[in-house]
N, C-alpha and C positions, 0 to 999 in steps of 0.2 A: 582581463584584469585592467584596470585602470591604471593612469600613471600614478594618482596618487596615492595607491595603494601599494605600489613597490617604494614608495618614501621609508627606510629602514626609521625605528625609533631612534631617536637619539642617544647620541655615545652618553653614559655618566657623565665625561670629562668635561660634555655641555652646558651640565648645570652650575659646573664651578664658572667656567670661564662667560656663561652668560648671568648668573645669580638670580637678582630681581626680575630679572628679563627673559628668564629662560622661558617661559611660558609665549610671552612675544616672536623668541628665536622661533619656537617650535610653531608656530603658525606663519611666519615669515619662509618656514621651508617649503609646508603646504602650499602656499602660494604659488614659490617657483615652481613646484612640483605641479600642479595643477594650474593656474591660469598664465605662470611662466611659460610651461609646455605648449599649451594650447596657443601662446600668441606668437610662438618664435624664439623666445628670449633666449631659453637655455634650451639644449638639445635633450630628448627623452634619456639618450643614454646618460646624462647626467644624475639620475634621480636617485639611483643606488648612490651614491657618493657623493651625495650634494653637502653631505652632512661636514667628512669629513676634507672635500677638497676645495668645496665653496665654502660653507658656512666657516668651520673653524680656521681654514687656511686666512680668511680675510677677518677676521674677528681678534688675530694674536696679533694685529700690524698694529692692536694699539701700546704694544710693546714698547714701540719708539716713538711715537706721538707722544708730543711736550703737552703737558697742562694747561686748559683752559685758552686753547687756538683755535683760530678760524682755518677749515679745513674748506677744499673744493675739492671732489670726486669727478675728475675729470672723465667726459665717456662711461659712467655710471653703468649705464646697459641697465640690465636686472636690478642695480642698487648691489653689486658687488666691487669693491671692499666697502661701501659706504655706507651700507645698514646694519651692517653683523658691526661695525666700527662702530656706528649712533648709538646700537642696541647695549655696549657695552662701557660707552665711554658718554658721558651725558652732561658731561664738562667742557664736552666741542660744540662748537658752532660750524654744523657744516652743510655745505651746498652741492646738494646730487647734478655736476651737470651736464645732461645728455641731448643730443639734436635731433633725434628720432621720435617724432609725435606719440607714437604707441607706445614707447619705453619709456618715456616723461609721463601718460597720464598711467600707468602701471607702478611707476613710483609713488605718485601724488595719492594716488589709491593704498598701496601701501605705507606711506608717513600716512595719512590720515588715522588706518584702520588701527596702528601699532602705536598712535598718540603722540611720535616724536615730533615733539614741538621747537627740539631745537635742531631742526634739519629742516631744508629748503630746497625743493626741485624745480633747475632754473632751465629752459629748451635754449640750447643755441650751442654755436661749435665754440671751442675758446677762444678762437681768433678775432671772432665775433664780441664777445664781450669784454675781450681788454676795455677798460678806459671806463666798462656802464657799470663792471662787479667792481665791488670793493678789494683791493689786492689782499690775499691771505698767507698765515702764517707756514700753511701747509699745500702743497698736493698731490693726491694719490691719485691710484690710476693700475690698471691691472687688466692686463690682456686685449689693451687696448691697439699696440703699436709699437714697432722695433724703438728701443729708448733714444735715437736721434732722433725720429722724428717728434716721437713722444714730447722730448722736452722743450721743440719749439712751439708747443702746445700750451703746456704746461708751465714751463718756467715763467713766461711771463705774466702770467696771474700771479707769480711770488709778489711778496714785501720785499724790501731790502730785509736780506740776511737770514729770509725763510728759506726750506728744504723741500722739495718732492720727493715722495717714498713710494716706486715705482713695485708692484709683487711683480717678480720674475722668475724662473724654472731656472733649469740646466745652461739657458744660454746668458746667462746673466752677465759673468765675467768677458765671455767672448763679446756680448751689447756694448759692454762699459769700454770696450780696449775700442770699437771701432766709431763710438761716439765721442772720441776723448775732443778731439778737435772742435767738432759741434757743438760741444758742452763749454769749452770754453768761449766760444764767440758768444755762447748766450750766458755771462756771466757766473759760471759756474766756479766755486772756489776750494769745493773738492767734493772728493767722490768715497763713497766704501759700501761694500757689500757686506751683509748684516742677514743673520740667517735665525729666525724666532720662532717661539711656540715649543719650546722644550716643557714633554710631558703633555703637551695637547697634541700634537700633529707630526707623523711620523713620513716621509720625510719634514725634515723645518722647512717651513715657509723662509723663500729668499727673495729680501727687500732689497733693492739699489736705491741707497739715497743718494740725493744732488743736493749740495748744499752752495746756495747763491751768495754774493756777497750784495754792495750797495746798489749795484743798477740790474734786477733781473730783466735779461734777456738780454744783456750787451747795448751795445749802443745802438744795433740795429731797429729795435725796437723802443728806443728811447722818443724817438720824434712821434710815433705812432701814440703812441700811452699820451705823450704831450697833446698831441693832436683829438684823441681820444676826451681825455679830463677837460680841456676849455668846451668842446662841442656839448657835453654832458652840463657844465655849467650853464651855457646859453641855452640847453634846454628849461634849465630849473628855474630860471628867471622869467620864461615865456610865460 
């Protein structure tokens, strides 16, 4: 039997939570299920459950995502939480970003086939791109990384006063208690656990937001961004 033939059909609950898009979802699963499998991304024993632990689990995060934001999907991998999120939210502007050649062009392949025109797959780590991405309103990120490390990733692609929205399981609370310090030196100006998908997804999906104030990433990373934005200038002028 083929992997993609153990793809269960999709929950009912699907076609509410995807609408217009359901039809995209339902082939964005095939994918993982079949050329996902085949290249590494997701594991075969994911394929029974892709529906309800990948797809819908990363599709309710757009629960807390603010209106008409520039989003970065930090670590992307497969394009999970960042295409069930495109698929259902098409008022974001956001950028899948992954540093693994074959999971960048597995993306570009999928934004193409599925039409999302307003979603962008960028190759490179974050640390990397401070300074050459535009800073955004949001970033997500899921199973990417214990959320200290995570957020010295992530936070600094914030704006002043933007949020990362981290999905995280059962170790969510004990992440936040032993990142607390961490989070603050990277400008963090609070924290809460936030648990969504009531009537889609049983257990809820649990978000940990960080919410930055005026300098994300503390001051640590203030000289770098500095240092980053003139070198990006004297590129454009070349």
């Amino acid at each position: 039997m083929t992997e993609a033939a153990e793809l269960p059909p999709a929950p009912e609950v699907a076609r509410e939570v995807f609408g217009d898009r359901f039809d995209d979802a339902v082939r964005y699963a095939e994918l993982l299920a079949e050329a996902g499998v085949q290249r590494g991304l997701i594991g075969p024993r994911e394929v029974p459950r892709l529906w309800e632990r990948h797809m819908l689990n990363c599709a309710v995060l757009s629960e807390v995502v603010p209106e008409g934001v520039t989003v970065c999907d930090v670590g992307s991998g497969a394009g999970l939480p960042g295409i069930p999120l495109a698929l259902v939210r098409e008022d974001l502007k956001i950028t899948l970003l992954e540093p693994l050649l074959r999971r960048t062009n597995f993306l570009t392949e999928v934004v193409e086939l599925l039409g999302l025109d307003h979603v962008t797959v960028a190759r490179g780590r974050a640390e990397e791109v401070m300074g050459t991405m535009p800073p955004v309103h949001v970033v997500t990120a899921r199973a990417v990384a214990p959320l200290d490390r995570l957020a010295t990733w992530g936070i600094p692609l914030l704006r002043p006063y933007g949020e990362m929205l981290a999905l995280k399981g059962d170790t969510a609370e004990e992440e936040l208690k032993s990142a607390s310090t961490a989070l603050s030196k990277l400008g963090a100006v609070g924290t809460s656990i936030l648990h969504v998908g009531e009537g889609v997804v049983d257990p809820l999906s649990t978000v940990v937001r960080v919410e930055v104030g005026e300098s994300p990433g503390g001051v640590r990373f203030a000289a770098k961004r500095a240092k980053a934005a003139r070198t990006s200038r004297t590129r454009r002028r070349r």
